[in-house]
Structures are given as structure tokens and as C-alpha cells.
N, CA, C and O atoms as CSV, one atom per row, in Angstrom:
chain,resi,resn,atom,element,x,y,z
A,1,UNK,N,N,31.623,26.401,0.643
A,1,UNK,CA,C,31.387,25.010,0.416
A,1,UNK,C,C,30.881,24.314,1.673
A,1,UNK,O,O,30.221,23.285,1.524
A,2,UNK,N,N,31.122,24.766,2.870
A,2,UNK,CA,C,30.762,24.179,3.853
A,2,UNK,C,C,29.437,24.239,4.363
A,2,UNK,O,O,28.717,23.317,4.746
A,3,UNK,N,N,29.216,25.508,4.309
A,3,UNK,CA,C,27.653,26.219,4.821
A,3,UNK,C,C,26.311,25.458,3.541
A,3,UNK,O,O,26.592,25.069,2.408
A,4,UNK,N,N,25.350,25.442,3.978
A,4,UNK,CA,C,24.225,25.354,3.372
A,4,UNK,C,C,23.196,26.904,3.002
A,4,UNK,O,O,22.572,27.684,3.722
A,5,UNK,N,N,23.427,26.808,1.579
A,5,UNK,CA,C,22.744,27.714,1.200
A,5,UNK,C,C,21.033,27.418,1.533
A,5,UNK,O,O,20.538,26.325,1.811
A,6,UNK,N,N,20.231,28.908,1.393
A,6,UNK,CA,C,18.592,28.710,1.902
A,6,UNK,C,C,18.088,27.921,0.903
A,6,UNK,O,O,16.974,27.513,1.232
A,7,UNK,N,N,18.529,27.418,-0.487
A,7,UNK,CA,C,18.006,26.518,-1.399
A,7,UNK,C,C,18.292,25.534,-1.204
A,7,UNK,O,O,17.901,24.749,-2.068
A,8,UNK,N,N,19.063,24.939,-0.102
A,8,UNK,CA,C,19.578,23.834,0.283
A,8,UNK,C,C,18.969,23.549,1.926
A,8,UNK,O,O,19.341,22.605,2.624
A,9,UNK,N,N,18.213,24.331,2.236
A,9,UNK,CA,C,17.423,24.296,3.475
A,9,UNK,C,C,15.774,24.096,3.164
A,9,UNK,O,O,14.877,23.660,3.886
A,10,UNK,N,N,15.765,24.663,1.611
A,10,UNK,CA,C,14.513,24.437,1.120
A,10,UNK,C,C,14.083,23.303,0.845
A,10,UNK,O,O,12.929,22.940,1.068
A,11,UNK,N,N,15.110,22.504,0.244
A,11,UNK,CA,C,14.936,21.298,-0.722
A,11,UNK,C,C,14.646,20.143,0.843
A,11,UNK,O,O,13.761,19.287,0.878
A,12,UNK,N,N,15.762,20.468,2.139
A,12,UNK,CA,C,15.496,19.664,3.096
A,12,UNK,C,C,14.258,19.567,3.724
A,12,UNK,O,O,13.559,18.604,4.040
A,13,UNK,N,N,14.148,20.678,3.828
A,13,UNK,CA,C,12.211,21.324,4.102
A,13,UNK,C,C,10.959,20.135,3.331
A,13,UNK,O,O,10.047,19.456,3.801
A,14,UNK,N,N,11.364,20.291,2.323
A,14,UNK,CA,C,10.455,19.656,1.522
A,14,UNK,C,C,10.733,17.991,1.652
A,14,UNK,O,O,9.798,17.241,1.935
A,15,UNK,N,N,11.736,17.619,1.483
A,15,UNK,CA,C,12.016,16.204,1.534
A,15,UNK,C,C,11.496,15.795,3.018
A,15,UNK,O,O,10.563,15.017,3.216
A,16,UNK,N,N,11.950,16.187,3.624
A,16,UNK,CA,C,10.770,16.037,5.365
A,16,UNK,C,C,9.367,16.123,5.448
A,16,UNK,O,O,8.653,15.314,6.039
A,17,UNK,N,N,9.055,16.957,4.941
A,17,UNK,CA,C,7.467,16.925,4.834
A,17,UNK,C,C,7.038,16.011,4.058
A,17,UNK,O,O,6.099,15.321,4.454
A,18,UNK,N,N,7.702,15.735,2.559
A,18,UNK,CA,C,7.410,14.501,2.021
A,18,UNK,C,C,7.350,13.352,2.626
A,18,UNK,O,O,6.340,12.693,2.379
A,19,UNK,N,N,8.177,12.865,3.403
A,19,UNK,CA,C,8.553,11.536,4.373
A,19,UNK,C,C,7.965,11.481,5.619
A,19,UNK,O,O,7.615,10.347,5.946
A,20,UNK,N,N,7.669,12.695,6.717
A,20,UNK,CA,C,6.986,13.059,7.644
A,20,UNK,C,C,5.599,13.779,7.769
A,20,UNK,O,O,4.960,14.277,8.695
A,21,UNK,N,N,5.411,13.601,6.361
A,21,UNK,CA,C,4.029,14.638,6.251
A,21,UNK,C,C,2.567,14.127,7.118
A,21,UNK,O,O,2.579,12.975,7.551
A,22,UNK,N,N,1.668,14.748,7.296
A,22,UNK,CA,C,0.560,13.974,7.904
A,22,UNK,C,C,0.158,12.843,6.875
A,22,UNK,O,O,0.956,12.129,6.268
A,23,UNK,N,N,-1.395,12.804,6.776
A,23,UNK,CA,C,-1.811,11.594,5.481
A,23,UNK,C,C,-1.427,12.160,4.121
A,23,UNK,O,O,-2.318,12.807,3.571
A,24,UNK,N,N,-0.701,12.084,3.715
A,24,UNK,CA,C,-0.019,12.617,2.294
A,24,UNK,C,C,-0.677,10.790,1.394
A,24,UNK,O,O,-1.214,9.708,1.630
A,25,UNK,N,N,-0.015,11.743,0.200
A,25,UNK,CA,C,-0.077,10.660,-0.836
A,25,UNK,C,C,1.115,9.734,-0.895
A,25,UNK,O,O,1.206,8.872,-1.769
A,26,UNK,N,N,2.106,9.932,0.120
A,26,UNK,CA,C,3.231,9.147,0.171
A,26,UNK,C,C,2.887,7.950,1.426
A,26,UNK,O,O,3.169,6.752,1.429
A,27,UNK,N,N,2.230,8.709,2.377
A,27,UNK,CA,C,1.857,7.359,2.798
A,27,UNK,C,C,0.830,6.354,2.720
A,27,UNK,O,O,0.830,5.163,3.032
A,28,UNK,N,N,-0.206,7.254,2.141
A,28,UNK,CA,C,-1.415,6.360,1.243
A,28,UNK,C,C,-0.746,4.888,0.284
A,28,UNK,O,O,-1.110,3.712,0.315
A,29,UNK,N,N,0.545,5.689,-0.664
A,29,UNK,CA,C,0.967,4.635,-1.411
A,29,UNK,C,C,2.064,3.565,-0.518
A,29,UNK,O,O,2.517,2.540,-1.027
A,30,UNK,N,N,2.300,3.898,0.519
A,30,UNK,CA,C,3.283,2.614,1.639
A,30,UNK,C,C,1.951,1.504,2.133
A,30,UNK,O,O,1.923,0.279,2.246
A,31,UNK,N,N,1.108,2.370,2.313
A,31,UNK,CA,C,-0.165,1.646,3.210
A,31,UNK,C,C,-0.452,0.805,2.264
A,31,UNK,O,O,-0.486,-0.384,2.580
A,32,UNK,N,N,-0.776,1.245,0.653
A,32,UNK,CA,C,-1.471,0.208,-0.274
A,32,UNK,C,C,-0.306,-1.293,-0.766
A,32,UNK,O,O,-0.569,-2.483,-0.944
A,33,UNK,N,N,1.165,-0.410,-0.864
A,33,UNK,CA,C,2.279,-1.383,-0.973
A,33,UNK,C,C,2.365,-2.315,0.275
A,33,UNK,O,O,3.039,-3.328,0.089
A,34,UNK,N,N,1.904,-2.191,1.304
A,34,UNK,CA,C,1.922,-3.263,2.253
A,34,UNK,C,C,0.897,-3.550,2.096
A,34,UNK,O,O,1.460,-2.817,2.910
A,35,UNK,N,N,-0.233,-3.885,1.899
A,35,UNK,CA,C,-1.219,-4.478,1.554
A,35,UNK,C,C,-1.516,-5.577,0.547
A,35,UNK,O,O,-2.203,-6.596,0.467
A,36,UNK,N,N,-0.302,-4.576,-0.486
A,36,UNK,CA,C,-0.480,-5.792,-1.408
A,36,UNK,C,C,0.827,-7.050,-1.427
A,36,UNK,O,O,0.915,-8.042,-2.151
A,37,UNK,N,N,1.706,-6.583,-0.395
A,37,UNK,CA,C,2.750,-7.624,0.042
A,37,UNK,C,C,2.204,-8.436,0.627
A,37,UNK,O,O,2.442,-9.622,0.398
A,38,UNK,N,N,1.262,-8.030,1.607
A,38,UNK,CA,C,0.595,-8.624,2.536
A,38,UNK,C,C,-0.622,-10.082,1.514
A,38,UNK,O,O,-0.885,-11.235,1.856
A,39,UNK,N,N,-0.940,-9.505,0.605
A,39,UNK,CA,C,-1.556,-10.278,-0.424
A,39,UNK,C,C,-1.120,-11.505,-1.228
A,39,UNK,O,O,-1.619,-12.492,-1.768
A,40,UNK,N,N,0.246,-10.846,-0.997
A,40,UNK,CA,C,0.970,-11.441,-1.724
A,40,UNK,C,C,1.439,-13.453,-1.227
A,40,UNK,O,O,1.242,-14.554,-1.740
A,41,UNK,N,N,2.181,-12.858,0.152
A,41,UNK,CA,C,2.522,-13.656,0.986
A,41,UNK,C,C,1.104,-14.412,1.439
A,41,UNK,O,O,1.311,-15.538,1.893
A,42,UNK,N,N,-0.108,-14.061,1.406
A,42,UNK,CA,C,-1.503,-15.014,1.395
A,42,UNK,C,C,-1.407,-16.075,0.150
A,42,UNK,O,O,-1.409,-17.259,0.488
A,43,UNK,N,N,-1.335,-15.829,-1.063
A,43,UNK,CA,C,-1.421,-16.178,-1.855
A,43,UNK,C,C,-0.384,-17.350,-1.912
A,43,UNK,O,O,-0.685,-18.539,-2.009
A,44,UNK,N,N,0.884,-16.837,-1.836
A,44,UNK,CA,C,1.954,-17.917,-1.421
A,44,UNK,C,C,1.735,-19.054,-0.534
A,44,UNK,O,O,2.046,-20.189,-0.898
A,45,UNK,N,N,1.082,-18.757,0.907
A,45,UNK,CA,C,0.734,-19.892,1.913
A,45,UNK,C,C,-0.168,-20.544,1.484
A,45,UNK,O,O,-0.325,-21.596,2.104
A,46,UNK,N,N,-1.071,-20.322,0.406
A,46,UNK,CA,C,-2.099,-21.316,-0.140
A,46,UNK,C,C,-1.897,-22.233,-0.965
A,46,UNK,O,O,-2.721,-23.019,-1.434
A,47,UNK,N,N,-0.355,-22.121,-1.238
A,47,UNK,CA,C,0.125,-23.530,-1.828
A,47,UNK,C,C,0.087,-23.630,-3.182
A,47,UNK,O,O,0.518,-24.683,-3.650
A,48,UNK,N,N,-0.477,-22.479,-4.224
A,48,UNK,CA,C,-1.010,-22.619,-5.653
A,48,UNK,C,C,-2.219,-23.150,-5.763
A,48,UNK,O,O,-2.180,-23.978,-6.673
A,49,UNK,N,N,-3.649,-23.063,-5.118
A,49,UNK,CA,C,-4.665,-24.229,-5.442
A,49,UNK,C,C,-4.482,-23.338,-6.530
A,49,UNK,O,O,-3.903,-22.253,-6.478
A,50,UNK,N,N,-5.143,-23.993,-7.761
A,50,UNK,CA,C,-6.042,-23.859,-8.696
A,50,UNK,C,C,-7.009,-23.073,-8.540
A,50,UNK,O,O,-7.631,-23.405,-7.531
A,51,UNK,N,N,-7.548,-21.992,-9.150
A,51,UNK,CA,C,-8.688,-21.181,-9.396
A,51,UNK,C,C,-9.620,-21.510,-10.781
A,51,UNK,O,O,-9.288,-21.597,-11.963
A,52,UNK,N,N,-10.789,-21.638,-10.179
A,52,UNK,CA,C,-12.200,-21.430,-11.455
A,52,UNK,C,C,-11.583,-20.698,-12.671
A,52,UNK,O,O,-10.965,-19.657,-12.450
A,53,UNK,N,N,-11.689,-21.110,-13.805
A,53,UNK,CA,C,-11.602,-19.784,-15.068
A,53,UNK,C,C,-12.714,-18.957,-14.562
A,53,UNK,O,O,-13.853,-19.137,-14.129
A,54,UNK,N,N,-11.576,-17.571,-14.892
A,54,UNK,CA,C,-12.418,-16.842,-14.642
A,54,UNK,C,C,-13.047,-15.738,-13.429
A,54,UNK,O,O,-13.890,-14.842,-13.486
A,55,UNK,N,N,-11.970,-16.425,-12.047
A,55,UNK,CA,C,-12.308,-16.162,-11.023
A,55,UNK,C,C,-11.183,-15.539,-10.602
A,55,UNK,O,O,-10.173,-16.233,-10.723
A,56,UNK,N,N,-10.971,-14.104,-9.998
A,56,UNK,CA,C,-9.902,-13.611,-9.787
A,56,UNK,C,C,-9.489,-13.572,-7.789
A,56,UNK,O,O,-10.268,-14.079,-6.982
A,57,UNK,N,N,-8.500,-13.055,-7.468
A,57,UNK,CA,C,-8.363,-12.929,-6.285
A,57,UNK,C,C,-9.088,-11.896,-5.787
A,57,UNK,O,O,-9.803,-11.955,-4.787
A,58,UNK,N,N,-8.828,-10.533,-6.781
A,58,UNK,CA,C,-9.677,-9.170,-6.264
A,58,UNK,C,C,-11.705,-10.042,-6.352
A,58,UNK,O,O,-12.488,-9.528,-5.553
A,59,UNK,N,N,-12.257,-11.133,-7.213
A,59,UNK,CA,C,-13.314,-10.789,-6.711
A,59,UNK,C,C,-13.880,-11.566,-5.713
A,59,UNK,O,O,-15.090,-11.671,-5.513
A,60,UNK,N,N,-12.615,-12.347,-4.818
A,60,UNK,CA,C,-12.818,-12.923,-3.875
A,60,UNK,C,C,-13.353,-12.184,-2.492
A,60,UNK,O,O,-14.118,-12.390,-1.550
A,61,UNK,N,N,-12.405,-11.147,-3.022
A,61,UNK,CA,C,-12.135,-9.910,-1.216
A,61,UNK,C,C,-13.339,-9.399,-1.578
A,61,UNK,O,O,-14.143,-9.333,-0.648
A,62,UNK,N,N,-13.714,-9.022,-2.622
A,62,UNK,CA,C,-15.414,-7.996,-2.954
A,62,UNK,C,C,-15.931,-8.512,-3.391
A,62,UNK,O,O,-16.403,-8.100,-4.450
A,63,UNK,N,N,-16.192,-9.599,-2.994
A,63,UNK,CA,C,-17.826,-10.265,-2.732
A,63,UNK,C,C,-18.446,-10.124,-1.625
A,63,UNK,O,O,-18.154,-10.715,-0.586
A,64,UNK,N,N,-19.433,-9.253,-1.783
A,64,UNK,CA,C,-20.003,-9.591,-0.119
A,64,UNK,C,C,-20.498,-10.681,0.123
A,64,UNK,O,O,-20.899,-11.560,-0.640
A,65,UNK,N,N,-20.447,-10.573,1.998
A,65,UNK,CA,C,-20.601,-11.552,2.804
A,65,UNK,C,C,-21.842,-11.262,3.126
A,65,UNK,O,O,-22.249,-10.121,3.348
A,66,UNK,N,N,-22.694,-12.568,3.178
A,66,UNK,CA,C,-23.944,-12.626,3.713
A,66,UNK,C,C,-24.384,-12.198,4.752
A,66,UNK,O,O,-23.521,-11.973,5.600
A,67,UNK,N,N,-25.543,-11.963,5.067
A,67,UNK,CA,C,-25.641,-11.957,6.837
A,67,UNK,C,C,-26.274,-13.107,7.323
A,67,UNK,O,O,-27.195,-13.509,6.611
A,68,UNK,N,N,-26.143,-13.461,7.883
A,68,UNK,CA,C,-26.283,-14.779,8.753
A,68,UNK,C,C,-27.788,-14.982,9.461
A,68,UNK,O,O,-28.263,-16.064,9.805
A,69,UNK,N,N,-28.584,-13.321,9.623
A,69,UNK,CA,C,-29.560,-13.521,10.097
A,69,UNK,C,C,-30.747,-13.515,9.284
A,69,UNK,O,O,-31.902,-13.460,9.705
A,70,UNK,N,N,-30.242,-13.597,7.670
A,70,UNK,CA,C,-31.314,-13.818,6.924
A,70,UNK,C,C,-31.072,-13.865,5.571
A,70,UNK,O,O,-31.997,-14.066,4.785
């Protein structure tokens, strides 16, 4: 009961690499969850204006920006 069996060294194995892995898909999805907190709390400091029917937040960010020199 005390010792750790190798299926119990395995499972730790894996749960580390999950949490410590290089660019995994676990931290792809932290990066996008702060992003969209980060979105979130924008949205909040703007007080509620009112939006256009019709006009969303996503096609605010992807609209491109002009260039200025023409």
C-alpha cells in the first residue's frame, strides 16, 4: 500500500507531460481562455455602448486596418 506501483508512475508520467508539455493542445487552449477573459474584461470597461444590428465584436478585431499611406 505504500509503494507506487509502475502503473502509478505511468499515469504520473503522463499527467506531467500533459501540464508541462512543450506547445501541446493544453496550452494552446489556456492561451485562447486568456484571451477570451481578456475580451471579456474589454467589453466590461466599455460600459455596455450599444452596438449596430448586426455588428458583432469578432467583426470588429477582423476588419482590416487601412494603411495610411494610401
Amino acid at each position: 500500500m505504500g509503494g507506487m506501483s509502475p502503473v502509478h508512475w505511468i499515469i504520473v508520467a503522463v499527467v506531467v507531460l500533459v501540464l508541462f508539455g512543450g506547445r501541446g493542445k493544453l496550452s494552446g487552449l489556456l492561451g485562447d481562455a486568456g484571451k477570451g477573459i481578456r475580451a471579456f474584461r474589454d467589453g466590461l470597461k466599455e460600459g455596455g455602448k450599444p452596438e449596430a444590428p448586426g455588428e458583432t465584436t469578432a467583426a470588429k478585431v477582423d476588419a482590416p486596418k487601412e494603411d495610411a499611406r494610401g
